[in-house]
BADO-27414 format. One record per residue (C-alpha): residue in one letter; residue number from 1; y, x, z. Coordinates in steps of 0.5 Angstrom, whole numbers. Layout:
// BADO-27414
PT   aa     i       Y       X       Z
PT    A   NUM       Y       X       Z
...
// end
This chain:
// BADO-27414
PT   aa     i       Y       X       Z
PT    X     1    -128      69     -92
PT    X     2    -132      69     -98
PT    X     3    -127      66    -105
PT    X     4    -129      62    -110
PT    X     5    -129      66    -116
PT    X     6    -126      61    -122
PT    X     7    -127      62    -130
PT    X     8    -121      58    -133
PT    X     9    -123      56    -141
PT    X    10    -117      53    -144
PT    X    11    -114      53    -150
PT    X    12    -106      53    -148
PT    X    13    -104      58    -145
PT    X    14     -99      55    -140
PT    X    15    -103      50    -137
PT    X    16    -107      57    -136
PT    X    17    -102      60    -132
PT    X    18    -101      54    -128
PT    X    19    -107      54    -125
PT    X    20    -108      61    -124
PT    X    21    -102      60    -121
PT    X    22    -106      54    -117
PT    X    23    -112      56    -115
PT    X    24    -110      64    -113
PT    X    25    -105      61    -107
PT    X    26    -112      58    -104
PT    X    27    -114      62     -99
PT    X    28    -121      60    -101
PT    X    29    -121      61    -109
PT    X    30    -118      66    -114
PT    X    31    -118      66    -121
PT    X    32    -123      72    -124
PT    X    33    -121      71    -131
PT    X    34    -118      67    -137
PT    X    35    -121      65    -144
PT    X    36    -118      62    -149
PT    X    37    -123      59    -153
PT    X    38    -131      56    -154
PT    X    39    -133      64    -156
PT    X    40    -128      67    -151
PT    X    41    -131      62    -145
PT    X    42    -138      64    -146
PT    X    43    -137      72    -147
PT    X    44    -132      72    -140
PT    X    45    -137      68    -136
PT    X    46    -143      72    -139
PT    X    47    -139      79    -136
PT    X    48    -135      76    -129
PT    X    49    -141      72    -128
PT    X    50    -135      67    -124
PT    X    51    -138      63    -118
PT    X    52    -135      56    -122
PT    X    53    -133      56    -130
PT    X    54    -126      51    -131
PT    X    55    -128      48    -138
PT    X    56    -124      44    -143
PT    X    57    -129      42    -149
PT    X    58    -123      41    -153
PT    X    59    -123      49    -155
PT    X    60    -124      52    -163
PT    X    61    -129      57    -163
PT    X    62    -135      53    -161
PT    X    63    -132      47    -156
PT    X    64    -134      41    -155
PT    X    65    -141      39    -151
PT    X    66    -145      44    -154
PT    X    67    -141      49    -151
PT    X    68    -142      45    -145
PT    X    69    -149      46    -146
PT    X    70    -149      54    -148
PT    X    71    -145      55    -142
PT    X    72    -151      53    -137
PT    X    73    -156      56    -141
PT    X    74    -152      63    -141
PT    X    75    -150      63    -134
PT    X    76    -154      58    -130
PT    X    77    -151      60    -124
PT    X    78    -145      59    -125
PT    X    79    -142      51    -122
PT    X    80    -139      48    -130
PT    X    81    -133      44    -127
PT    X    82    -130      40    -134
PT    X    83    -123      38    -134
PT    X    84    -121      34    -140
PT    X    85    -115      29    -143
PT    X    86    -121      24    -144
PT    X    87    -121      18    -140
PT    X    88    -128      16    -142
PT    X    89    -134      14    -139
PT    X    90    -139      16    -145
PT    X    91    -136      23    -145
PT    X    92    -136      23    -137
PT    X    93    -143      21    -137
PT    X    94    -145      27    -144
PT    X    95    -142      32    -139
PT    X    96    -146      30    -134
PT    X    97    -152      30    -138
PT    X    98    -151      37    -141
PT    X    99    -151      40    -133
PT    X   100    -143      38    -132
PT    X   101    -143      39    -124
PT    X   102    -136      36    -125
PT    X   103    -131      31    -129
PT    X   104    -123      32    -128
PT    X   105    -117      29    -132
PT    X   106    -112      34    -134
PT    X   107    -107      29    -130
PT    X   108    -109      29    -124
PT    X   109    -110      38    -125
PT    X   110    -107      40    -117
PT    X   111    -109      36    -111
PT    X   112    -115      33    -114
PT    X   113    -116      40    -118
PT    X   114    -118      43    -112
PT    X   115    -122      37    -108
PT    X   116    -126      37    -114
PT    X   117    -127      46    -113
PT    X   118    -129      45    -107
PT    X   119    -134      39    -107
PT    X   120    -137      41    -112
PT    X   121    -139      48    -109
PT    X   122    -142      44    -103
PT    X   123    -147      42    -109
PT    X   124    -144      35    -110
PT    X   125    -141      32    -116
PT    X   126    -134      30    -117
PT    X   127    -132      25    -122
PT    X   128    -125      22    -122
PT    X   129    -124      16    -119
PT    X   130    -123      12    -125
PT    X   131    -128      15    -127
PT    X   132    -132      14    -122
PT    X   133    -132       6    -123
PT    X   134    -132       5    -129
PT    X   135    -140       8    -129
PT    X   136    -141       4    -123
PT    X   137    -140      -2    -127
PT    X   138    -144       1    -133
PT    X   139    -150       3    -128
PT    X   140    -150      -5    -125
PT    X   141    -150      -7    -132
PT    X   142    -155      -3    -134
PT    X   143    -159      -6    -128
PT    X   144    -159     -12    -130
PT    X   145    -160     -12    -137
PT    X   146    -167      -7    -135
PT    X   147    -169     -12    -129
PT    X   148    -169     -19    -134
PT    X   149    -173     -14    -139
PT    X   150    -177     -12    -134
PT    X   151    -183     -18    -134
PT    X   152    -185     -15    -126
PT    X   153    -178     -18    -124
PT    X   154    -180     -24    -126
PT    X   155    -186     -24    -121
PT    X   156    -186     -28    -115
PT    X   157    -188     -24    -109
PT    X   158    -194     -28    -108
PT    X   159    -196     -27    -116
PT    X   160    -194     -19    -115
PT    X   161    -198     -17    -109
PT    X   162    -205     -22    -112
PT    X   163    -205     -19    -118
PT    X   164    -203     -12    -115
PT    X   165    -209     -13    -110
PT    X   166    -212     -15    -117
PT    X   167    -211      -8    -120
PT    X   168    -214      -4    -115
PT    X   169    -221      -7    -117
PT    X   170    -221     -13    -110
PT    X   171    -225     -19    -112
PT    X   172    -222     -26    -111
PT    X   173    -225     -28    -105
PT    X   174    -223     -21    -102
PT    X   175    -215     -23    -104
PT    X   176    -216     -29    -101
PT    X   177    -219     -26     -94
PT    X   178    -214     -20     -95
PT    X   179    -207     -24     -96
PT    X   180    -210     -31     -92
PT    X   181    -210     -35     -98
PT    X   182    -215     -40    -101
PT    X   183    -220     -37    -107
PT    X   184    -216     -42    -111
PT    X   185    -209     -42    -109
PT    X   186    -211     -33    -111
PT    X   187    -213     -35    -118
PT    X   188    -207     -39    -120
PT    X   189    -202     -33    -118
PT    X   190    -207     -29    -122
PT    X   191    -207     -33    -128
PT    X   192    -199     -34    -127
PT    X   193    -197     -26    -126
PT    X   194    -202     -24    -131
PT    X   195    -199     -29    -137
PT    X   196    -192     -27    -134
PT    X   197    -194     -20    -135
PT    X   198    -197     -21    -142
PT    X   199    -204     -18    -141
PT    X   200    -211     -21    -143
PT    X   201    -215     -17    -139
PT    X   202    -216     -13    -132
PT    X   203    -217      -6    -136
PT    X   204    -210      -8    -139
PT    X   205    -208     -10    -131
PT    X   206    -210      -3    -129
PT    X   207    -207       1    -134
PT    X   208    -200      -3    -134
PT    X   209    -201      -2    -126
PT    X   210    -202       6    -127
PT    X   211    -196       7    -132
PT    X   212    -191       3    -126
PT    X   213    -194       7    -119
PT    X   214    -198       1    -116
PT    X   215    -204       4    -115
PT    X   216    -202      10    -111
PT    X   217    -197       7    -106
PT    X   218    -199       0    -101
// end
């Protein structure tokens, strides 16, 4: 069986050596090598070229999420799994951004450890439970504010395929046939859907349509 080589980066030597103790009794991982600081952990990573880096930003000597970002860039093949004493979602989501493929807490560094190893060698993404929620939370809050900004949610279905139908060049009475509507009933949802969406003319229409994908999908 092929091991997990691991790189583990900490700054304290004793949680150091409680997770080598960890991942060496795993049959399927093995720790490669150890670094005790930022710079340490980009020149280890660099020479054992690990299959997962184990990285905790709060180090001397160049920690932090630009660390992170370094690590990626030195040793893109390498799996960066973050383990860190902060329970924040904005630090978790950075993290993430700068091509974290996980985010553990130092509490839960046994068990959940080595789920979190092995999952995110599958190509997934690990986060911790607590986490995990709260970005969900963030991610419905987000939506809802960017649907009640988004003028095409205010659309009905009816304003949203006429003035679709409008973008792609049809004429009124070509809608109407099209969608089984009057020529009239076509012009109110094309006056509304155009008022809604603040747009005065059918080459600001096209222009909005392009920039939202409706003319290349039916």
């Amino acid at each position: 069986m092929k091991k997990i080589r691991i790189l583990l980066a900490d700054d304290h030597a004793v949680l150091r050596a409680g997770l080598r103790l960890l991942i060496d009794a795993q049959p399927d991982m093995v720790c490669v090598g150890e670094a005790g600081d930022g710079l340490e952990a980009l020149e280890r990573a660099e020479a054992l070229r690990p299959d997962l880096v184990l990285l905790d930003l709060s180090m001397p000597r160049g920690g932090g999420l630009s660390a992170l970002a370094e690590m990626r860039r030195r040793v893109p093949d390498a799996r960066v799994l973050v383990l860190t004493m902060h329970a924040d979602e904005e630090y978790c989501r950075q993290c993430l951004k700068q091509g974290a493929s996980g985010y553990v807490l130092k509490q839960a560094a046994d068990q959940e450890l080595l789920l979190a190893v092995r999952a995110v060698m599958r190509g997934e993404v690990y986060i911790h439970p607590a986490m995990t929620k709260a970005l969900l939370t963030d991610l419905v809050d987000r939506a809802a504010v960017n649907a009640v900004a988004d003028p095409a949610s205010t659309l009905s279905e009816r304003e949203a395929e006429v003035i679709k139908e409008v973008a792609r060049g049809y004429t009124n009475q070509e809608i109407a046939d099209r969608l089984s509507l009057s020529v009239k009933t076509v012009e109110t949802y094309r006056a509304r859907a155009m008022e809604k969406l603040g747009l005065t003319s059918r080459a600001a229409l096209v222009r909005y349509a392009l920039e939202r994908g409706w003319l290349t999908t039916r």
